[in-house]
Every structure is written in C-alpha cells, then in structure tokens.
N, CA and C atoms of all chains as a GROMACS GRO file, in nm:
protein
  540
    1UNK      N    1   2.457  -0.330  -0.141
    1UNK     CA    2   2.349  -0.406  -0.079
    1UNK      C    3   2.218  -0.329  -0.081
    2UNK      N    4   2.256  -0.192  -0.074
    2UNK     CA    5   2.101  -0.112  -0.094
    2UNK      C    6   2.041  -0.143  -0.188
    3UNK      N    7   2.083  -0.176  -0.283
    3UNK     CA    8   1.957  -0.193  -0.415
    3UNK      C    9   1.885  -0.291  -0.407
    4UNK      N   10   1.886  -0.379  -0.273
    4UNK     CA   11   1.802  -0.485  -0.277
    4UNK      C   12   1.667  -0.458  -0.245
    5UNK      N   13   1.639  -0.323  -0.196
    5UNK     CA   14   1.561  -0.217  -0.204
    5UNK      C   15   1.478  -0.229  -0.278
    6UNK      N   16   1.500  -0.229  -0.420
    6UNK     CA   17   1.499  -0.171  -0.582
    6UNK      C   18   1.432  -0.266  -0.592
    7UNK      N   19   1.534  -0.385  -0.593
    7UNK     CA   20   1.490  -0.502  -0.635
    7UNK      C   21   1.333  -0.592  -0.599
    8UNK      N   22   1.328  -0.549  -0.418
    8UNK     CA   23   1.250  -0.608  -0.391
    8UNK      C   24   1.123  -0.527  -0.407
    9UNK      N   25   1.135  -0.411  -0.418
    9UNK     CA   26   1.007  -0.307  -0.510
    9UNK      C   27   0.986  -0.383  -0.656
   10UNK      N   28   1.063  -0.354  -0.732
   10UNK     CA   29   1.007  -0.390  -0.885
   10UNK      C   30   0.956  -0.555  -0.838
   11UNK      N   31   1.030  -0.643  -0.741
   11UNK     CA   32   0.921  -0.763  -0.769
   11UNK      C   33   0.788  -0.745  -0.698
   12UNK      N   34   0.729  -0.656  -0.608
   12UNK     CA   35   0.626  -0.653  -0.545
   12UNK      C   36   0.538  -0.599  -0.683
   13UNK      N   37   0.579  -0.497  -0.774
   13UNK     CA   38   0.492  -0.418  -0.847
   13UNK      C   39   0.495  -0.516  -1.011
   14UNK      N   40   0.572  -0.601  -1.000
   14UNK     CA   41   0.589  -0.683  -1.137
   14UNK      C   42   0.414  -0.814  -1.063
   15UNK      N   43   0.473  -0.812  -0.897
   15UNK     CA   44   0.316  -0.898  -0.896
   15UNK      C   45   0.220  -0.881  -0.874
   16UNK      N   46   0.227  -0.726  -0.885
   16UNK     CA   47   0.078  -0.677  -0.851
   16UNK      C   48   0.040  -0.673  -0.945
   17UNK      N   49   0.095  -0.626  -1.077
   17UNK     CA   50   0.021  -0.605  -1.214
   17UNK      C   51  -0.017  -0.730  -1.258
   18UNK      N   52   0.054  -0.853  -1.218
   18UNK     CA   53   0.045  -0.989  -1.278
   18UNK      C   54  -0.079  -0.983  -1.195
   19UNK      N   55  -0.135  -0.964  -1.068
   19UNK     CA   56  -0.253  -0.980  -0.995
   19UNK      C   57  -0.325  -0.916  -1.093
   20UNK      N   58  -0.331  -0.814  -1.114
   20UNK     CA   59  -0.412  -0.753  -1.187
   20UNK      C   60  -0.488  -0.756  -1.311
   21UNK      N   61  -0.362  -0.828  -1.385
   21UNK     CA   62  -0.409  -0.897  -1.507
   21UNK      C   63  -0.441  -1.012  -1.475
   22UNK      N   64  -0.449  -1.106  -1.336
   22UNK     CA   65  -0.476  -1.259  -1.410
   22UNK      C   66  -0.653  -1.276  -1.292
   23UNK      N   67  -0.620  -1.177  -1.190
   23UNK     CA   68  -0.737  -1.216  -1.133
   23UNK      C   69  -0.902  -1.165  -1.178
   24UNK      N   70  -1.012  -1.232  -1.101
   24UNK     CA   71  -1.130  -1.215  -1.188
   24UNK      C   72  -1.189  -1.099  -1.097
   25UNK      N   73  -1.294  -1.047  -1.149
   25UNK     CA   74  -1.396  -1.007  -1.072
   25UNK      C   75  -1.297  -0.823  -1.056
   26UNK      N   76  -1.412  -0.722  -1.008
   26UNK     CA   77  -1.423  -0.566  -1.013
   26UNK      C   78  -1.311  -0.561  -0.849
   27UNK      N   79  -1.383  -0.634  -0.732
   27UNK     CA   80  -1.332  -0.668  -0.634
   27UNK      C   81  -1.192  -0.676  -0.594
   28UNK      N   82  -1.145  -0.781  -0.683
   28UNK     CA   83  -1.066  -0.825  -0.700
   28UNK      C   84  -0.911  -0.729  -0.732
   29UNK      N   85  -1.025  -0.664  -0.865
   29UNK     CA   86  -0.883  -0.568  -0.920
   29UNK      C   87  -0.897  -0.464  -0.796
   30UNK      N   88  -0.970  -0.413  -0.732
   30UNK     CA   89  -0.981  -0.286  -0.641
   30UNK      C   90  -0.897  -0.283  -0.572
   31UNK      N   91  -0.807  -0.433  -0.510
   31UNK     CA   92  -0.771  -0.462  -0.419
   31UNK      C   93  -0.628  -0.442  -0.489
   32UNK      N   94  -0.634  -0.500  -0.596
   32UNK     CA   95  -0.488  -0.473  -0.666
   32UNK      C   96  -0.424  -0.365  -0.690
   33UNK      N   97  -0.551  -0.230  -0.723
   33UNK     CA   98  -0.468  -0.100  -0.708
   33UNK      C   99  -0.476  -0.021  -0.589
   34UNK      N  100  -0.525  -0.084  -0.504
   34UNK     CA  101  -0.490   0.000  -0.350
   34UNK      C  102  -0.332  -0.069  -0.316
   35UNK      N  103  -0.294  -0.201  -0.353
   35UNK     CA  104  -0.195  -0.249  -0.307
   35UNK      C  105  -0.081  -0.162  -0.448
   36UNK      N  106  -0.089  -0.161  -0.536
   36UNK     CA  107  -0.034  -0.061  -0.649
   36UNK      C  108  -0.050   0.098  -0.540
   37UNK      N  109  -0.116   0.164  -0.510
   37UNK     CA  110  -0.074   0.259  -0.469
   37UNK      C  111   0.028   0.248  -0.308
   38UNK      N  112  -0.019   0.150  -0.255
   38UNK     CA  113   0.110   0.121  -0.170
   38UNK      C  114   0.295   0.084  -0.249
   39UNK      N  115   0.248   0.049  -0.299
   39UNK     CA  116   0.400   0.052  -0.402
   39UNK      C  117   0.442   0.198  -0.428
   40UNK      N  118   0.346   0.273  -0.493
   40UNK     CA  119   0.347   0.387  -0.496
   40UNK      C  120   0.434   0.490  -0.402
   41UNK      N  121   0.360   0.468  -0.297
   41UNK     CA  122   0.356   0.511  -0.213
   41UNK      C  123   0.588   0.492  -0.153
   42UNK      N  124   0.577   0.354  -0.123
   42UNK     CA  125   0.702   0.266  -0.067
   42UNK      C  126   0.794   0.413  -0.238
   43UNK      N  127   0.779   0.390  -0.312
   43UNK     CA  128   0.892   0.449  -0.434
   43UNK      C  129   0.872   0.578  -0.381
   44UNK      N  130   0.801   0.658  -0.327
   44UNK     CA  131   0.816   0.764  -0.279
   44UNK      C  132   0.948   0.806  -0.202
   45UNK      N  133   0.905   0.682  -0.101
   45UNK     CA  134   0.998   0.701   0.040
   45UNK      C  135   1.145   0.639  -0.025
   46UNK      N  136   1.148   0.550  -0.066
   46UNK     CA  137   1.263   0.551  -0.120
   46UNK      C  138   1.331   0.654  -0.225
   47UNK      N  139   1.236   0.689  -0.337
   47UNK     CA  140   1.337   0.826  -0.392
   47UNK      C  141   1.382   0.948  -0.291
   48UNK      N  142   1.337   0.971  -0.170
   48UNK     CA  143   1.343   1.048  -0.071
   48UNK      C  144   1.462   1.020   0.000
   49UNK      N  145   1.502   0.863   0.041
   49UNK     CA  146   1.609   0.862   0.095
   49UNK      C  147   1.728   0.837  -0.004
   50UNK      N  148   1.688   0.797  -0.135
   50UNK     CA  149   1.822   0.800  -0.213
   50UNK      C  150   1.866   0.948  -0.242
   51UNK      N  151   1.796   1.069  -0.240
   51UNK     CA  152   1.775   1.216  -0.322
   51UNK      C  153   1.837   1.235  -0.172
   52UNK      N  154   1.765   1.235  -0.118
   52UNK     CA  155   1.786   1.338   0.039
   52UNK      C  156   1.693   1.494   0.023
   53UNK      N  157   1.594   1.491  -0.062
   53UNK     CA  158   1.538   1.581  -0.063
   53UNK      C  159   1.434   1.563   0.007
   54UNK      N  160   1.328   1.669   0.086
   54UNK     CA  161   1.219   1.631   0.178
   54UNK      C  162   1.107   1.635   0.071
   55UNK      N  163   1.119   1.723  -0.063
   55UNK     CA  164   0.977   1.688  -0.125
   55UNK      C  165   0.910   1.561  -0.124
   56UNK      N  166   0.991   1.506  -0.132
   56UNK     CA  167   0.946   1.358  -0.205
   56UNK      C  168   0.814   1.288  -0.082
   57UNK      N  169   0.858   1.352   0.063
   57UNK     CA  170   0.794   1.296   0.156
   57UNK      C  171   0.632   1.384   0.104
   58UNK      N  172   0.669   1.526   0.084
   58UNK     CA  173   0.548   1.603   0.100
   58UNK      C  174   0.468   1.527  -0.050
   59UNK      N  175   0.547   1.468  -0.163
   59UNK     CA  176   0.458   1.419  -0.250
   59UNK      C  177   0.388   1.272  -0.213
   60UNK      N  178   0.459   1.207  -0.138
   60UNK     CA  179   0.428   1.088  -0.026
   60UNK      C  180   0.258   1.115   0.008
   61UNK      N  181   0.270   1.216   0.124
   61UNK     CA  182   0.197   1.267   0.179
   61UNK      C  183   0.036   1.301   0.093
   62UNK      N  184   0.066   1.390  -0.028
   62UNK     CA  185  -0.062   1.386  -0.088
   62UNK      C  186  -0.108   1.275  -0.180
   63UNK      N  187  -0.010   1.227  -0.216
   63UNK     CA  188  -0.096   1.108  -0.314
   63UNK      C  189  -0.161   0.986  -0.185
   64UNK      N  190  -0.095   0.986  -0.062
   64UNK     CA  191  -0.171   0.890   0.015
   64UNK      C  192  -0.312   0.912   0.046
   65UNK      N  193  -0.314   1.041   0.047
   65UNK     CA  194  -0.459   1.084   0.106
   65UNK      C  195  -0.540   1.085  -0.027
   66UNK      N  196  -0.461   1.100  -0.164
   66UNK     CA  197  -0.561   1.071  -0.304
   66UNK      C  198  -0.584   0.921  -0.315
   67UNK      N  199  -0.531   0.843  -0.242
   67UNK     CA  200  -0.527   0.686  -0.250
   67UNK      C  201  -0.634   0.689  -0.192
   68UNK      N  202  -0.633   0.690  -0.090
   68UNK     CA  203  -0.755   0.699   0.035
   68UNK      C  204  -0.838   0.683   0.004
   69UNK      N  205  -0.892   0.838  -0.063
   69UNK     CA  206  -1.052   0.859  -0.177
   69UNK      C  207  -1.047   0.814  -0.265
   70UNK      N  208  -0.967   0.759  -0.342
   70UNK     CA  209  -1.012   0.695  -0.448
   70UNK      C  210  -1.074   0.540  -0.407
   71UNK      N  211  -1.011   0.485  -0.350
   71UNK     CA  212  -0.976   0.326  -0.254
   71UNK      C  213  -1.179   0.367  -0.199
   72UNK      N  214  -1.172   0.428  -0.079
   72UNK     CA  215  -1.300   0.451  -0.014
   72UNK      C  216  -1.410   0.491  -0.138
   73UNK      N  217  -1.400   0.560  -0.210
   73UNK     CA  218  -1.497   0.610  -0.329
   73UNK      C  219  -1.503   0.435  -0.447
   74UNK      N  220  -1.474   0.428  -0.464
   74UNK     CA  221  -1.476   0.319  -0.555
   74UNK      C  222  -1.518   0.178  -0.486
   75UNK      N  223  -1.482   0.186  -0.338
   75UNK     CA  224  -1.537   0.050  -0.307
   75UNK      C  225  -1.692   0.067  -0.220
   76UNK      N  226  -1.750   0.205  -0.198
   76UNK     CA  227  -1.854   0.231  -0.202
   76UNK      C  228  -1.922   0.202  -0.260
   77UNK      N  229  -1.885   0.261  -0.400
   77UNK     CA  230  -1.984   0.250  -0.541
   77UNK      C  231  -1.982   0.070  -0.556
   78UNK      N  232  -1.918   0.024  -0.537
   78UNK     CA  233  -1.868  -0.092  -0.562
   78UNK      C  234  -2.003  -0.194  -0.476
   79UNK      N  235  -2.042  -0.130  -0.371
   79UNK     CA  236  -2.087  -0.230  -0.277
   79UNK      C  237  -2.257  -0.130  -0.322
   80UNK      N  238  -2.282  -0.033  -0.363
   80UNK     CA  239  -2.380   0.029  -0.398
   80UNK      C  240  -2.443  -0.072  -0.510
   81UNK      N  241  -2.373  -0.046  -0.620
   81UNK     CA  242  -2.425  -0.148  -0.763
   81UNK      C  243  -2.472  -0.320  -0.687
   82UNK      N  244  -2.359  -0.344  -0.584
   82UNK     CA  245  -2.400  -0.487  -0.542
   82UNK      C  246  -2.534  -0.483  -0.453
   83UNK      N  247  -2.582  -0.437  -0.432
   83UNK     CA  248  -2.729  -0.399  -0.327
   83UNK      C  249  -2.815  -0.370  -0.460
   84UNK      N  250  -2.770  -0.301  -0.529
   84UNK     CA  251  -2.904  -0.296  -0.629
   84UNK      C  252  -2.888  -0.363  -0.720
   85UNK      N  253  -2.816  -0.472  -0.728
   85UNK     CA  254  -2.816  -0.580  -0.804
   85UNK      C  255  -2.894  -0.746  -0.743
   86UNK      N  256  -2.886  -0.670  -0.606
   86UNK     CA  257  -2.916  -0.786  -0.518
   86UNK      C  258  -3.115  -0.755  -0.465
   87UNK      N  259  -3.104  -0.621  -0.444
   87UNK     CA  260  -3.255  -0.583  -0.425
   87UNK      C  261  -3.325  -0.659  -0.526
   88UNK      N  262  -3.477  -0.690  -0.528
   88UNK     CA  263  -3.539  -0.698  -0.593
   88UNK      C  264  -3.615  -0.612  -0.710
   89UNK      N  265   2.390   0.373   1.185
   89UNK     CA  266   2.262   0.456   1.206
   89UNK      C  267   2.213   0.436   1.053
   90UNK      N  268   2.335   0.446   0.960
   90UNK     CA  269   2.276   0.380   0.830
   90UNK      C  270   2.229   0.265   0.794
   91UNK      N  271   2.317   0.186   0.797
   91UNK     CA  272   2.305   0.022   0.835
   91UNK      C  273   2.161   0.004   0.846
   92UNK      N  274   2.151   0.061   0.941
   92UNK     CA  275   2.011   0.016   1.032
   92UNK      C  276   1.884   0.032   0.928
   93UNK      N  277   1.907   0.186   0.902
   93UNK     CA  278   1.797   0.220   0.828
   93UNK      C  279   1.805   0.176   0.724
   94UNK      N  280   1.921   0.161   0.613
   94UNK     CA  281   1.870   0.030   0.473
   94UNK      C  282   1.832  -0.070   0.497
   95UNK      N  283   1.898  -0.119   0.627
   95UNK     CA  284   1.767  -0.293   0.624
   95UNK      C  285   1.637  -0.240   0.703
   96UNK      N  286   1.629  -0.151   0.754
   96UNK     CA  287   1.438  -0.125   0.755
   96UNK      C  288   1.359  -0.109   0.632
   97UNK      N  289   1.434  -0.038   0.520
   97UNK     CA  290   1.447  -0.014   0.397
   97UNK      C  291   1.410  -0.107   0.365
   98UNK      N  292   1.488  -0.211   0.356
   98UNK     CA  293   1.500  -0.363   0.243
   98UNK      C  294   1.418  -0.437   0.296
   99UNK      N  295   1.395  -0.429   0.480
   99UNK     CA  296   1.262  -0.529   0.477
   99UNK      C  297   1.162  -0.489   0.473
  100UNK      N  298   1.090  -0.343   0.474
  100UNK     CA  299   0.999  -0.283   0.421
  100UNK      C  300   0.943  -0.305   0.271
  101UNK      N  301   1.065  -0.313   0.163
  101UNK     CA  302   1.040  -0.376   0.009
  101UNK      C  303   1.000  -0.512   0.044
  102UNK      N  304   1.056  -0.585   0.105
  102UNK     CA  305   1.035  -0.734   0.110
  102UNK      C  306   0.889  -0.719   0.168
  103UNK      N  307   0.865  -0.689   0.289
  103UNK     CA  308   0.730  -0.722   0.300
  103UNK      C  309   0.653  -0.693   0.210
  104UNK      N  310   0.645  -0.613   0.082
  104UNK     CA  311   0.546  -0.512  -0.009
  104UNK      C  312   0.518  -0.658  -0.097
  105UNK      N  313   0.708  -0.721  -0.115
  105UNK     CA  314   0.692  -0.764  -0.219
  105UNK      C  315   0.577  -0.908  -0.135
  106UNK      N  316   0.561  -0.941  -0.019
  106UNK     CA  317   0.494  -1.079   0.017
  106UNK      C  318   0.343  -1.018   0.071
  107UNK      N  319   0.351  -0.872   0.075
  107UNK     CA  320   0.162  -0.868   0.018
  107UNK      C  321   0.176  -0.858  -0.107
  108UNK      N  322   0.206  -0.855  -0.204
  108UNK     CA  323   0.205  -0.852  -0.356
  108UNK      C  324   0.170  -1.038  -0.357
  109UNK      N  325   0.308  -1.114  -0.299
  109UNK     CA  326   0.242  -1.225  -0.307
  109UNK      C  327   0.108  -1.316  -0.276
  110UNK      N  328   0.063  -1.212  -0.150
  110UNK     CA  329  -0.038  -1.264  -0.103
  110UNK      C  330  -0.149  -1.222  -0.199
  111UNK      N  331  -0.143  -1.127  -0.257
  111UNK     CA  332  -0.295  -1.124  -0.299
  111UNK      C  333  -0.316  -1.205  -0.445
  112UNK      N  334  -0.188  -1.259  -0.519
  112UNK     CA  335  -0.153  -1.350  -0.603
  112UNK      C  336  -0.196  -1.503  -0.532
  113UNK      N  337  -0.223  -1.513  -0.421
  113UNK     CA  338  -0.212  -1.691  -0.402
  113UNK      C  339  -0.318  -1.705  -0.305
  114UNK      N  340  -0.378  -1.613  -0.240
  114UNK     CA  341  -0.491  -1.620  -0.169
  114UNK      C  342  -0.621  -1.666  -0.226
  115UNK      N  343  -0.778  -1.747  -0.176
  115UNK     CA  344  -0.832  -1.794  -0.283
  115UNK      C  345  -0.968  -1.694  -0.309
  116UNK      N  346  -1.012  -1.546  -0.208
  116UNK     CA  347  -1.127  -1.474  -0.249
  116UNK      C  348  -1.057  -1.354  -0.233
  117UNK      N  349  -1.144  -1.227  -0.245
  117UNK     CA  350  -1.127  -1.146  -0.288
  117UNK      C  351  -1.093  -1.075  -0.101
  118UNK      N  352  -1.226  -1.127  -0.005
  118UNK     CA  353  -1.149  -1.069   0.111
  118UNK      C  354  -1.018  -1.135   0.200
  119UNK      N  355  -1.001  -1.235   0.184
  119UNK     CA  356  -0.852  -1.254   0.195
  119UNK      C  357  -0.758  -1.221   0.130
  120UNK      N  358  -0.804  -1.160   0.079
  120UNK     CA  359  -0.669  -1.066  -0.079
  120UNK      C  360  -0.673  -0.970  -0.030
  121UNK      N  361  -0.789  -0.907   0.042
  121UNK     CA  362  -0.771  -0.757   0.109
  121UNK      C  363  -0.727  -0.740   0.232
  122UNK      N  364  -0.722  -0.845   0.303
  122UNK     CA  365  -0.666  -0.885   0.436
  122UNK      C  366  -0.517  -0.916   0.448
  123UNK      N  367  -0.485  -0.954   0.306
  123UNK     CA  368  -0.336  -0.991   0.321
  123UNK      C  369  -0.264  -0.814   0.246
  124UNK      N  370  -0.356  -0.819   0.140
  124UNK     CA  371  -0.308  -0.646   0.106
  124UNK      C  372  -0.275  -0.522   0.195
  125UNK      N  373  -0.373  -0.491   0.268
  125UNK     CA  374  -0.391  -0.375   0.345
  125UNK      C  375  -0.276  -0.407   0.483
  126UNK      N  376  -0.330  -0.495   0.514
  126UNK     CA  377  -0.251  -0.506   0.664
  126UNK      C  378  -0.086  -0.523   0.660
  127UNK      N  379  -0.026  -0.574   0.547
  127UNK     CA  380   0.098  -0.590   0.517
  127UNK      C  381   0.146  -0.470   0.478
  128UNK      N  382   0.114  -0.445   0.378
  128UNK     CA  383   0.091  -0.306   0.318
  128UNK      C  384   0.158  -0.188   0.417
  129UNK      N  385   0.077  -0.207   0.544
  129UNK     CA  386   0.059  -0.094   0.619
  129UNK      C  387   0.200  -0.101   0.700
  130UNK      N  388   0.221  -0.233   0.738
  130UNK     CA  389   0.321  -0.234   0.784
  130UNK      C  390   0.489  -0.209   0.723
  131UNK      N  391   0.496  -0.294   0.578
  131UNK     CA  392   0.544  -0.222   0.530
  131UNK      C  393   0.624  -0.131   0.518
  132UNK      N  394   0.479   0.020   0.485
  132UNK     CA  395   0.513   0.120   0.466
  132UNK      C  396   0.596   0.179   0.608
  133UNK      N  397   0.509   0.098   0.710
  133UNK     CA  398   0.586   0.148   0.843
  133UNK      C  399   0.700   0.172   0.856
  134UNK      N  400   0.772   0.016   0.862
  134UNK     CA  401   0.887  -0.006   0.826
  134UNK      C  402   0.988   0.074   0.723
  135UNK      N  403   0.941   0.112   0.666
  135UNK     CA  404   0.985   0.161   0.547
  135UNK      C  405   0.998   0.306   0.600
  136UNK      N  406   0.892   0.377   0.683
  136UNK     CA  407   0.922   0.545   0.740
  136UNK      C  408   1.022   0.530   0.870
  137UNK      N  409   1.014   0.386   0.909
  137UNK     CA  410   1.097   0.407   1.026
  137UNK      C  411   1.279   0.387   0.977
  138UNK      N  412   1.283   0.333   0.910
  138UNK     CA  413   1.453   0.332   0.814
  138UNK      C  414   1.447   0.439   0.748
  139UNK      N  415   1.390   0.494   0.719
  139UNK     CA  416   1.410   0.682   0.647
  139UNK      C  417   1.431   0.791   0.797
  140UNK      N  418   1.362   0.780   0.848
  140UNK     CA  419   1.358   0.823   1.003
  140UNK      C  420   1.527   0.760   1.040
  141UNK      N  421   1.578   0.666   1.052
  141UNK     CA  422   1.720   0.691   1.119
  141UNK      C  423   1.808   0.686   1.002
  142UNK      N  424   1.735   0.712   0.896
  142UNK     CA  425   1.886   0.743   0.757
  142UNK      C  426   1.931   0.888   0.769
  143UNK      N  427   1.779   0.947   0.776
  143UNK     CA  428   1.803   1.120   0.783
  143UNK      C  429   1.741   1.165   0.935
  144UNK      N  430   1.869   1.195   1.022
  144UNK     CA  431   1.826   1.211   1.145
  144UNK      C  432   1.788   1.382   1.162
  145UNK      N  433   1.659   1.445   1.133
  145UNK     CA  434   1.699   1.624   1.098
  145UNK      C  435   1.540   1.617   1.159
  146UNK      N  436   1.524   1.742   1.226
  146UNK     CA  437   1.416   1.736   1.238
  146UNK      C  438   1.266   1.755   1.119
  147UNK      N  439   1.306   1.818   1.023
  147UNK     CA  440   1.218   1.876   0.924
  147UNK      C  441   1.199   1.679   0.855
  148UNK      N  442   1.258   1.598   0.852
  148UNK     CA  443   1.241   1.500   0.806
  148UNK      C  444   1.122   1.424   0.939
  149UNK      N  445   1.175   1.449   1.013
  149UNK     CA  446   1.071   1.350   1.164
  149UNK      C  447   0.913   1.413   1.112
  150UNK      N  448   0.960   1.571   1.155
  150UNK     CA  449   0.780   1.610   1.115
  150UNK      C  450   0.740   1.549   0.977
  151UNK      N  451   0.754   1.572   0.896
  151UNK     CA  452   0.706   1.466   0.769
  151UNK      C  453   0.648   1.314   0.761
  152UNK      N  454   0.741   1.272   0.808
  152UNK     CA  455   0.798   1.145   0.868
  152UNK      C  456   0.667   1.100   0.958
  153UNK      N  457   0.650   1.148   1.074
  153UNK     CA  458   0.534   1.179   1.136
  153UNK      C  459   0.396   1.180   1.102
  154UNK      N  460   0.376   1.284   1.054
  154UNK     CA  461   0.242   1.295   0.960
  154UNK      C  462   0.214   1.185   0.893
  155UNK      N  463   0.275   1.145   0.808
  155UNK     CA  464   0.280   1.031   0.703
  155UNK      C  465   0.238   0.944   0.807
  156UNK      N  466   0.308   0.895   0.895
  156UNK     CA  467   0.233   0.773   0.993
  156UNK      C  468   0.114   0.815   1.052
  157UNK      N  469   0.090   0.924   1.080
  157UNK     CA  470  -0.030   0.928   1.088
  157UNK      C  471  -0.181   0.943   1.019
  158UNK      N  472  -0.129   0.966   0.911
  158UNK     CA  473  -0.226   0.975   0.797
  158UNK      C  474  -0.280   0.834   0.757
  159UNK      N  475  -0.132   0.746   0.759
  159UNK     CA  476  -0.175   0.634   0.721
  159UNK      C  477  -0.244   0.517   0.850
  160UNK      N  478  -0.244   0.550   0.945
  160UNK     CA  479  -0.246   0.497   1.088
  160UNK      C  480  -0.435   0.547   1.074
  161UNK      N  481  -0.437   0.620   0.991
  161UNK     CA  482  -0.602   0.676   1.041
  161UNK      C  483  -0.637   0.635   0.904
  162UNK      N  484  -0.596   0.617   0.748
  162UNK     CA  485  -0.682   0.615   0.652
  162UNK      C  486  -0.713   0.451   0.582
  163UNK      N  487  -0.575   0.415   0.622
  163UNK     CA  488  -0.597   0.235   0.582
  163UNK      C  489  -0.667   0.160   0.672
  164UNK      N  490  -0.666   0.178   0.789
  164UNK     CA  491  -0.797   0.082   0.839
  164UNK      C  492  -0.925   0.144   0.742
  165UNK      N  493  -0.963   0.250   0.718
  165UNK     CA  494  -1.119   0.279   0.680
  165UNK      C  495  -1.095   0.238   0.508
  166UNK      N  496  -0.967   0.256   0.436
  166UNK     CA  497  -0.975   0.198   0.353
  166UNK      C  498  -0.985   0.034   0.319
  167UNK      N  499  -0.926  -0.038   0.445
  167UNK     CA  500  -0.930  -0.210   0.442
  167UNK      C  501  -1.081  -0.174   0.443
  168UNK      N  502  -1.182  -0.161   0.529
  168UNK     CA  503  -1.306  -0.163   0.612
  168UNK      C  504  -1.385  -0.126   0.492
  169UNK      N  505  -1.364  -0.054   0.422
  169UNK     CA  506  -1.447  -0.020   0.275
  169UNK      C  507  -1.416  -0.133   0.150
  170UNK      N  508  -1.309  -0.184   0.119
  170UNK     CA  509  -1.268  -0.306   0.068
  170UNK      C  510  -1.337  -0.412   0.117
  171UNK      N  511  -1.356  -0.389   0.241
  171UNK     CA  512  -1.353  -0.579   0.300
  171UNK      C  513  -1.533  -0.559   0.237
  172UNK      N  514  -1.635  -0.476   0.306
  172UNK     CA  515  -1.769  -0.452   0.277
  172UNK      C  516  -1.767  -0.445   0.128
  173UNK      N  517  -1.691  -0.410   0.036
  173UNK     CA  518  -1.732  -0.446  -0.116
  173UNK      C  519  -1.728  -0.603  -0.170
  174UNK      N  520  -1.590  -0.595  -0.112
  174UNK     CA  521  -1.567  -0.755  -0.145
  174UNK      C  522  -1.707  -0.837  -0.073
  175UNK      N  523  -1.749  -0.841   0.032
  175UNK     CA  524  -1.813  -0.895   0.117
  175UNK      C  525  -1.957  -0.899   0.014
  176UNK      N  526  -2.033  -0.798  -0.049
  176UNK     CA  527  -2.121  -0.780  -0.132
  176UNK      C  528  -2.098  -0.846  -0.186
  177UNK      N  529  -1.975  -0.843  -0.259
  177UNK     CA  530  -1.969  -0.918  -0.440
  177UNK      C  531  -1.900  -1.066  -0.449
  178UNK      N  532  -1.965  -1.125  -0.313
  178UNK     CA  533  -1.876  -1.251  -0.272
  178UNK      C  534  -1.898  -1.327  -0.442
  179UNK      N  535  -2.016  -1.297  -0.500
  179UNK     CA  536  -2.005  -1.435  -0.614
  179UNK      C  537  -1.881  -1.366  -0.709
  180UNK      N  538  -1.846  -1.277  -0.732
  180UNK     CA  539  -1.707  -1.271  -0.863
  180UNK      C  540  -1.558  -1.191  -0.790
   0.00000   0.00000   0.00000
C-alpha cells in the first residue's frame, strides 16, 4: 500500500510539467516551478523515510531555502520588468 | 505507529498531487498561486508529520523540526512575492 506514495508523487509532477508546458504567460510558469520544487522537496522526504537515512532531510533542508531565493528573486524581477513596462 | 505515518505519507502525495491539479484548472495566474503555495505547504506538512512518527529518534525530530520551520517562515514570503508578480502581469 506504500507505493501509493510513489504513485501519487509521479501524478502531481507528471501535472505540473503538463502545467508547465500548456500554460501561458512568465507568471504563470513561476508558479509552476515553485510548485515543481515542492515536489522536490515531498521526494526528499520520502527517499528519507524509505532509506532511513537522515541526509536526505539535511538535503531537504538546503534545497528549500535555494527554492526560496530563487521563487523570491525571480518574482521580484518579474514584477520589476512589469513597472517598467507599465511606467511611461 | 507505522500505519499512521504511511497514510500521512500518502495523503501528503495526494494533496501535492490536487495542488498540481489546481494550478492545471484554475483560470489566472493568482489563483494558481493561491491554490499552489497554500496546498503545497500543507502537504509538505503532512508529509514531515508521517516521517516524524515512522522514525521515532530524536536526531530525526530536530531535522524534522527545522524543516517546519523554515518552511512555516519562507512560503508565506514566497506566496506574497508570487501573488505581487502575478498581480503586475495580470494581462499574460
């Protein structure tokens, strides 16, 4: 019954990429790979409890906080270009 | 004590997989980030709290721990930076 686990990971990340490829706009995709690094993130914690090893948490741990800045840095810039697209 | 923690497990995937759905069927970009982030978060919750009673040790809690708190402090400011881009670029 555990692998329903598995299962229900690969369909979250089979529809994020389908998000990714079908939706429009910069916005749009931004949103798709912050939700991609939550997947990310979820395969962490699960190779952790299938392994039983604690790395997996400590690799958990730093890619969330590289999610973070990337997620916050990109939707900055993101809303920057839209102001000076919008200024006169 | 196992039990428990694979279905925190399995409904932790399930919720991932119905923000995955949501941002597939929602119709702008900040309701895609509203259904992303906040599910998302929970989720992952879910998901540290069934690892938390799979491996009952302490070196796993502190980890375990952190992680909720990292994410307890960085995804709201990451939704909040999403929602203000999206919010800019309402035309695409």
């Amino acid at each position: 019954m555990t692998v329903l686990t598995e299962v229900f990971l690969g369909v979250a990340l089979l529809l994020v990429l389908e998000g990714l490829r079908r939706l429009p706009g910069t916005a749009n995709r931004l949103v798709a790979v912050d939700l991609l690094s939550a997947c990310a993130l979820a395969a962490c914690l699960l190779a952790a409890a299938r392994s039983g090893h604690t790395a997996f948490l400590d690799v958990a741990l730093g890619f969330a906080l590289i999610a973070f800045l990337a997620t916050v840095c990109w939707a900055f810039a993101l809303r920057a270009e839209a102001q000076q697209e919008n200024a006169p | 004590m196992n039990a428990a923690g694979w279905t925190l497990m399995i409904l932790g995937a399930a919720l991932l997989a119905v923000a995955a759905l949501g941002l597939l069927r929602l119709p702008d970009a900040l309701s895609r980030q509203h259904a992303a982030t906040k599910a998302a978060t929970l989720a992952l919750g879910v998901m540290l709290a069934g690892l938390a009673l799979l491996q009952p040790a302490p070196a796993w809690w502190i980890r375990i721990g952190a992680l909720v708190a990292v994410l307890a402090a960085t995804v709201p400011i990451a939704s909040h930076a999403l929602a203000s881009a999206a919010a800019a670029r309402a035309d695409d």
